[in-house]
Structures are given as C-alpha cells and as structure tokens.
C-alpha positions as CSV (number, residue, x, y, z in Angstrom):
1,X,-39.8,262.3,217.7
2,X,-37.8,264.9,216.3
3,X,-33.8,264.3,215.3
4,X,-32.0,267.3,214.5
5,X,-28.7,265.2,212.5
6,X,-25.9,267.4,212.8
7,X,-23.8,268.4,209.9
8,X,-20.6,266.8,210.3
9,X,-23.0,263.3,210.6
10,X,-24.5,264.3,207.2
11,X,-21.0,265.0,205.6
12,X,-20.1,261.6,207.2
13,X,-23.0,259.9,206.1
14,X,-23.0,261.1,202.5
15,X,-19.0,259.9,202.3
16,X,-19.9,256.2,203.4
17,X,-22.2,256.1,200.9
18,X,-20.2,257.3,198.1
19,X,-17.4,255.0,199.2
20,X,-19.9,252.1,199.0
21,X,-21.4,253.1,195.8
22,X,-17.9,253.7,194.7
23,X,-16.4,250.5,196.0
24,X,-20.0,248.4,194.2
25,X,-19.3,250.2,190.9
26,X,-15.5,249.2,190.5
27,X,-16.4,245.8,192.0
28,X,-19.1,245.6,189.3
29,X,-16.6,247.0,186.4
30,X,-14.2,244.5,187.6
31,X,-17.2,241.5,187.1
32,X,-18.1,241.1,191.1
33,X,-21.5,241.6,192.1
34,X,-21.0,242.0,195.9
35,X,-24.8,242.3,196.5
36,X,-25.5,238.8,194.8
37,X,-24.8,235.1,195.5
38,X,-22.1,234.2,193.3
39,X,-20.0,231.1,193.2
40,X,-16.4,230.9,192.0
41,X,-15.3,228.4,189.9
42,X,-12.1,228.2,188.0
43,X,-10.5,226.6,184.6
44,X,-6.8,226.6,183.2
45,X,-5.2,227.3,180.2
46,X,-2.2,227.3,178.2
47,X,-3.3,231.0,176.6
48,X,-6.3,233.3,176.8
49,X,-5.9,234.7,173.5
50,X,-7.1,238.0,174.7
51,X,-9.4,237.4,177.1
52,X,-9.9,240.0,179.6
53,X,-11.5,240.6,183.2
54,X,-15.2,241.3,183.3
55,X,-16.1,239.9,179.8
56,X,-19.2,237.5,179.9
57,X,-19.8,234.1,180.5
58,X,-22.3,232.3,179.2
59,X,-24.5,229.4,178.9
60,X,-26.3,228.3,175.8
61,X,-26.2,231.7,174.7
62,X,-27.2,233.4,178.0
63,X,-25.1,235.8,180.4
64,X,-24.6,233.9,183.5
65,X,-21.4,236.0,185.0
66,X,-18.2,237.4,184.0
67,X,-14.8,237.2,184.2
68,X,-13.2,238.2,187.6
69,X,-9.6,237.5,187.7
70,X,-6.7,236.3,185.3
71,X,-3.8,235.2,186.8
72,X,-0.8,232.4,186.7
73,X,-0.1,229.7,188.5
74,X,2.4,229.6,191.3
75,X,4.0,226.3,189.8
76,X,6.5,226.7,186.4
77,X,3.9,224.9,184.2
78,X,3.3,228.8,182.6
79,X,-0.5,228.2,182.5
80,X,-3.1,230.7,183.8
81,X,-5.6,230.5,185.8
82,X,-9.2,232.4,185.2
83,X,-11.5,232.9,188.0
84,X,-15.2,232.6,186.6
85,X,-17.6,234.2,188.5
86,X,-21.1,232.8,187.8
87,X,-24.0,234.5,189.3
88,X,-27.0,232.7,188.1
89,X,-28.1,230.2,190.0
90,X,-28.0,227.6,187.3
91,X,-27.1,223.7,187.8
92,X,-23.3,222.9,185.9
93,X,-22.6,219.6,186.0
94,X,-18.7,218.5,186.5
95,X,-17.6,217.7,183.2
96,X,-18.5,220.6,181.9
97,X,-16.0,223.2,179.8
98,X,-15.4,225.9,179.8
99,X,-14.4,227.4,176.1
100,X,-13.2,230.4,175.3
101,X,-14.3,231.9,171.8
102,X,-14.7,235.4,170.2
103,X,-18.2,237.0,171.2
104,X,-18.2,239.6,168.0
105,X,-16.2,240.5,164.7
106,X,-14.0,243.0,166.4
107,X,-12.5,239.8,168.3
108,X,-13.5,240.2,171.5
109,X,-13.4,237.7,174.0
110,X,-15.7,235.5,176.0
111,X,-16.4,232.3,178.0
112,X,-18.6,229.9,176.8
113,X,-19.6,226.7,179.1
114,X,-20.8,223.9,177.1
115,X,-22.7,222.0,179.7
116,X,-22.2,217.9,180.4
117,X,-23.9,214.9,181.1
118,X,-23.0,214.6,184.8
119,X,-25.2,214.2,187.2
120,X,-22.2,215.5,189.6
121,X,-22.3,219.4,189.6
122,X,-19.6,221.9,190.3
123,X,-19.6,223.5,193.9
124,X,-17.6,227.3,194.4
125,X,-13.8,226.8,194.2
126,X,-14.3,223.5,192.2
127,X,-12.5,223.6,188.5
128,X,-13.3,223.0,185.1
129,X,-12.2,221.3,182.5
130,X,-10.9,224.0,179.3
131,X,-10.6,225.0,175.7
132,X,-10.7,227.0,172.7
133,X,-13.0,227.8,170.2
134,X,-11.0,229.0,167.0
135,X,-11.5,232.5,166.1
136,X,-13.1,233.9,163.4
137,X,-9.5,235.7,162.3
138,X,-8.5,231.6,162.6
139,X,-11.4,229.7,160.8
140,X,-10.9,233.0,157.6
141,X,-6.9,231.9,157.9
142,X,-7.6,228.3,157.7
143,X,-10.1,228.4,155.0
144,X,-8.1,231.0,153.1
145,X,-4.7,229.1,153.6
146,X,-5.1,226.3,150.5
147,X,-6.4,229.1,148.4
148,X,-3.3,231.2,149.3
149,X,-1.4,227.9,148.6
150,X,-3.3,227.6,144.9
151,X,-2.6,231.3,144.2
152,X,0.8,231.0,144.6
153,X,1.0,227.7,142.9
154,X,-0.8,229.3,140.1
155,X,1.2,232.3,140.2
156,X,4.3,230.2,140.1
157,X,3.0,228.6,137.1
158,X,2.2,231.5,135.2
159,X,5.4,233.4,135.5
160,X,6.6,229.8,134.1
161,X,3.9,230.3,131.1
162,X,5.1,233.5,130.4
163,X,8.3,233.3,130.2
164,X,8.1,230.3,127.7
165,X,5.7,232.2,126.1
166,X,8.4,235.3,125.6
167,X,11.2,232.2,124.4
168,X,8.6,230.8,122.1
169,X,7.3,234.7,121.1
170,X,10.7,235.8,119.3
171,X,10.8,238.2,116.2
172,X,11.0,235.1,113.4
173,X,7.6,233.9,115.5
174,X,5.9,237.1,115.3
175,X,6.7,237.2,111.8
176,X,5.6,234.1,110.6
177,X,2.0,234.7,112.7
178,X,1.5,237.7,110.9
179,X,2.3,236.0,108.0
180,X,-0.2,233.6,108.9
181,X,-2.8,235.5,109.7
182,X,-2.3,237.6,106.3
183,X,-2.3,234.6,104.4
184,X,-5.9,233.7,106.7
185,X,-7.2,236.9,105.7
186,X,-6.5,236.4,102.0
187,X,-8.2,232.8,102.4
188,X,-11.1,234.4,104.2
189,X,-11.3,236.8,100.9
190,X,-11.1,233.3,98.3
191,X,-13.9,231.8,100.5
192,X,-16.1,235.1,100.1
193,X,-15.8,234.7,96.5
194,X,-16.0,231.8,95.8
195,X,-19.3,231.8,98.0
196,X,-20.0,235.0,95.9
197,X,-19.7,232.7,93.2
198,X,-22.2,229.3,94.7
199,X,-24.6,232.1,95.5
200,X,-24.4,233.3,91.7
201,X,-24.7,229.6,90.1
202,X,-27.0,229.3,92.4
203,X,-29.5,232.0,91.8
204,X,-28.6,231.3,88.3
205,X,-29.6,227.9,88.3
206,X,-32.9,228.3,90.6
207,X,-35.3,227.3,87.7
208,X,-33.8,224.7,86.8
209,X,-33.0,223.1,90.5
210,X,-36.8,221.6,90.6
211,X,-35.6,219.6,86.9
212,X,-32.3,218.6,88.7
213,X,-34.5,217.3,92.0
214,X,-37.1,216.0,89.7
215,X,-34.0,213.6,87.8
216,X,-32.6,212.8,91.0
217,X,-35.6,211.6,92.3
218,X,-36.3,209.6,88.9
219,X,-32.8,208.1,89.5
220,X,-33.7,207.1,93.1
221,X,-36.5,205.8,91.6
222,X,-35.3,203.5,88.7
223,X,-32.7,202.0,91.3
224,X,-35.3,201.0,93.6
225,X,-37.5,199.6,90.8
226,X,-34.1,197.4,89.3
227,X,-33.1,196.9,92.8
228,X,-33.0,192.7,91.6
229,X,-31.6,193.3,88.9
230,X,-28.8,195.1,90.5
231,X,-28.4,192.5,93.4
232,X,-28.6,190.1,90.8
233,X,-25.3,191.6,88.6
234,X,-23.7,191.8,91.6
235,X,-23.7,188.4,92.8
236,X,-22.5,187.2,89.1
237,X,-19.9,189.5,89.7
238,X,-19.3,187.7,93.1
239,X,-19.7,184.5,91.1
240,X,-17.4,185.7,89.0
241,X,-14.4,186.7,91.1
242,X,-15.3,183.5,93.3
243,X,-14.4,181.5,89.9
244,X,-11.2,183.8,89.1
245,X,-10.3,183.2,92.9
246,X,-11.0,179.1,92.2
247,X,-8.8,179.2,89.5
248,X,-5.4,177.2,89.7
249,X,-3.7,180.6,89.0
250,X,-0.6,179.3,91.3
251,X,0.3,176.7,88.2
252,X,0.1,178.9,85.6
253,X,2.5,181.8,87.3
254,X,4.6,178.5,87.6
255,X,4.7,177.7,84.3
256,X,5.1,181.3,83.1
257,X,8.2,181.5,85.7
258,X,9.8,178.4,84.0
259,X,9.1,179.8,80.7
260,X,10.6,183.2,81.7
261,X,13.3,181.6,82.9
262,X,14.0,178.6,79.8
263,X,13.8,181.8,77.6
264,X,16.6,184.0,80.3
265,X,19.2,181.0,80.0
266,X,18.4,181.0,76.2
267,X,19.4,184.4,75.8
268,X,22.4,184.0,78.2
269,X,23.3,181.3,75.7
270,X,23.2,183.8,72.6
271,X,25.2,186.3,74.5
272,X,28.0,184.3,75.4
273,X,27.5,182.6,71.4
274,X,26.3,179.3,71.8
275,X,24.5,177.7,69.3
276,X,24.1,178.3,65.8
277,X,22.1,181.8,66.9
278,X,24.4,182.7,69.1
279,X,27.9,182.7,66.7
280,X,25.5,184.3,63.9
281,X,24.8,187.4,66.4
282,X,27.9,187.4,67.9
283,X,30.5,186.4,64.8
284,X,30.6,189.6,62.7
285,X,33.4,187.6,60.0
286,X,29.6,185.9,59.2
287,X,28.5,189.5,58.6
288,X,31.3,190.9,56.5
289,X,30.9,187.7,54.1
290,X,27.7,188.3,53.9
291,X,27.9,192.0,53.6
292,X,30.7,191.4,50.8
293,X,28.4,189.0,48.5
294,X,25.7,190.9,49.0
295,X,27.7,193.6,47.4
296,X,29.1,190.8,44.6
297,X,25.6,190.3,43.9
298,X,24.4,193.9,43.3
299,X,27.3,193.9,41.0
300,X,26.2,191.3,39.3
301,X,22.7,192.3,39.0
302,X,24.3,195.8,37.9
303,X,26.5,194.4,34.9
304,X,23.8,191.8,33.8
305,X,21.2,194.5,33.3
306,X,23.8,196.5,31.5
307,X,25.1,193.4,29.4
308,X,22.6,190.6,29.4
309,X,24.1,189.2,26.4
310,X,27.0,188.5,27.7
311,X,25.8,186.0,30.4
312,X,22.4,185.1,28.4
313,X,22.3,184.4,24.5
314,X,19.0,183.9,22.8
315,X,19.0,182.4,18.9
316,X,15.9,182.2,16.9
317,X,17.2,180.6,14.1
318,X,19.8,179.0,15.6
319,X,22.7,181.0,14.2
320,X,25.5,181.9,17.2
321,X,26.3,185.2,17.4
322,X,30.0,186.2,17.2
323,X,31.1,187.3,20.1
324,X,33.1,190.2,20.2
C-alpha cells in the first residue's frame, strides 16, 4: 500500500520534530530528562555559594541527576529552595543530606548526598536535610589564616628589631666595632705568630721530645713506685696539722692579748710620765743636767790631760814639788 505524504505534511512533520528535539535539548541543558523516570526531591539552604541549574548530583562519587531549579521560598525566612532532580533509580533513605561542595579547582559547584542509616527512604516531593562542604578557596584560607597571623606577627616584630637595631647602630657604635674588629684582626695576627713560633720550638725541639717523654714517663714511674711513701708523708702531714689544730692555740692568743695589752697601758703610762721612765723621757730639765755635766766632764777630762799635775802629784823620793 502506497502513501503519497503530501508536502505541507512533511514540512509539518519535520517542524514537530524539531520542536521536540528542541524542547528535549533545553529540557536536558536545563537538567530534565523528560524521556526518563525521575523523582524530585528538594533541600533548603541559607546560601548556594554558586551553585547553579543543571550541575550534578551525586552519590558516593557517581552522577545520579542534576540540578533543576533554584529558587526562594515564598515565606521571609530568605532561604532557597533547590529542586534535585535524581534520575537513577537508587534507594535514599530519609536522613540523608544533601551537601553542597566544589566538584573541581575552578570552583564549580555540585551536590553531594551523603546517604543515611534509615530504613525510611525518600519518595518525589519529599525533602532533605542540607549543608556545606567548605571549599577548597575556604579550607587554603583557613589553613593559611594563622600563618598570615605569624607573618604579620613576625613582621611586626622585625620592624621592632630593626628599628632598635638602627638606635643601637649609631656612628660611636660603628666606630667602636670597627675598632673591634681591627683590634680582632691584629690578635688574629699575634696568634699566627705566636703559633709561627710553637711550630718553630717545636720542630726545633723534635729530637729531643722522645728524651722529654722518656723523663716524663720515668717520673710517672718513680711516683707510682713511692706511691707509700708519698701516702705515707702525707698522712704525717695530716697528723701534723691534726696536732697544730689540737693545740690550745685559743690560750696562748689570750695571753699574747693580755701581754699586748699590759705593755699598751705601760706605754700610755710613759707618755703621760708616770713612773720613773716616764718623767726621764718626758722631763727634758733631766736632760739638760745631764747634757751640762756631761759637758763639765769633757772639760775635765780636757784640762786633766793638759795638766795632770795639777790634780795628780807623784813623789819618788818624797820631796813636794812647789807649786807654782
């Protein structure tokens, strides 16, 4: 049987199917599969941060729908409501949520629903419970935040150190450093010659270092070998000093004090010239007498050398001189 379609019924024919092709792709831009069995479910939240009709849903990592409308809610509480269309046929039970998180680097959005332990499951039109998932913008911002903090702590702190460094750094303290390290240098020169010098007595003295060793060794030796006689000095000098200690050394400085003192008020006596002593040091009328016959008697002396016959007269025969 033979149909002969006119042309106006194939123009007609080709626009209904364009339309429904055309109506099927924007439905399936917009996240609708009008050919499949899906079931809408909602959730509500506060913000979407971003998220956007027809991005994916998922469970566990696989693409179970997408996204189908964002909207608010007809009451003031400012929340919106997203219409999640899942088309796989997969159980969700009724405490399940429904998260949203960022699918890629670029920070793109997506919803993630992190299955419960119900054994309820959700039916279309039911809702479920929501949240958040920091981003990855968030999680770098909150790890990066107390390092930001440090930095500018630290920053803080080393303007701090460098501004005490420029007080501290003033032209007397740069002087006296290179001072300092001048008079290093010269001491860094003393110690290279004077090591000059140790390597030179040493070289010097390399023959004779195995005598030197050699004595040493013969000293080492001798102590070991007198090593009681040794312990034995020292314990008489321990014996000794034990004896010194036993001593009744507190009695004698007491008897030296007394003395000391006796012989202080003695002198204190002669000073203020009491006693005999004391008016023959302090008297000087004592002195001048004696000072004047001592110059009588020199006098004396003097004239009777010059005239002993006038004060001694010697007769042998016994005949008196005349005098004159």
């Amino acid at each position: 049987m033979h149909f002969n379609l006119s042309r106006e019924f194939k123009i007609g024919l080709t626009f209904v199917v364009t339309l429904a092709a055309f109506y099927w792709g924007v439905n399936f831009l917009k996240g609708v599969d009008i050919f499949s069995n899906t079931r809408k479910i909602y959730a509500l939240y506060p913000k979407v941060d971003g998220l956007m009709r027809s991005n994916p849903i998922t469970i566990n990592g696989l693409n179970v729908g997408k996204v189908s409308k964002i909207s608010f809610t007809n009451d003031t509480s400012k929340f919106l409501i997203v219409e999640l269309s899942i088309s796989h046929n997969v159980p969700i039970p009724k405490n399940s949520v429904a998260e949203i998180y960022s699918s890629d680097l670029l920070g793109s959005k997506a919803v993630s629903i992190i299955l419960g332990n119900s054994k309820e499951f959700v039916k279309n039109g039911d809702t479920l419970r929501s949240g958040a998932k920091a981003s990855l913008e968030d999680e770098v911002s909150r790890q990066v935040l107390p390092l930001k903090l440090k930095a500018e702590s630290l920053m803080g702190s080393f303007d701090t150190l460098l501004t005490v460094f420029n007080q501290v750094m003033n032209e007397s303290t740069r002087d006296n450093l290179i001072k300092s390290f001048a008079s290093i240098r010269n001491t860094i020169k003393h110690l290279e010659v004077t090591t000059s010098t140790i390597d030179t007595i040493v070289t010097n003295q390399k023959d004779r270092m195995p005598q030197i060793i050699s004595n040493i060794e013969s000293i080492t030796r001798n102590i070991r070998n007198n090593n009681q006689q040794i312990s034995s000095a020292i314990n008489n000098v321990s014996k000794m000093t034990d004896t010194l200690a036993a001593a009744n050394l507190s009695k004698t400085i007491i008897t030296t004090q007394r003395a000391l003192q006796n012989f202080e008020e003695m002198t204190d006596k002669i000073n203020k010239g009491k006693g005999s002593l004391g008016l023959l040091i302090n008297n000087d009328s004592l002195y001048y007498q004696l000072e004047g016959s001592s110059k009588n008697l020199n006098l004396f002396l003097q004239d009777l050398k010059t005239h002993p016959k006038k004060y001694v007269h010697f007769s042998v025969f016994g005949k008196k001189e005349k005098t004159k």
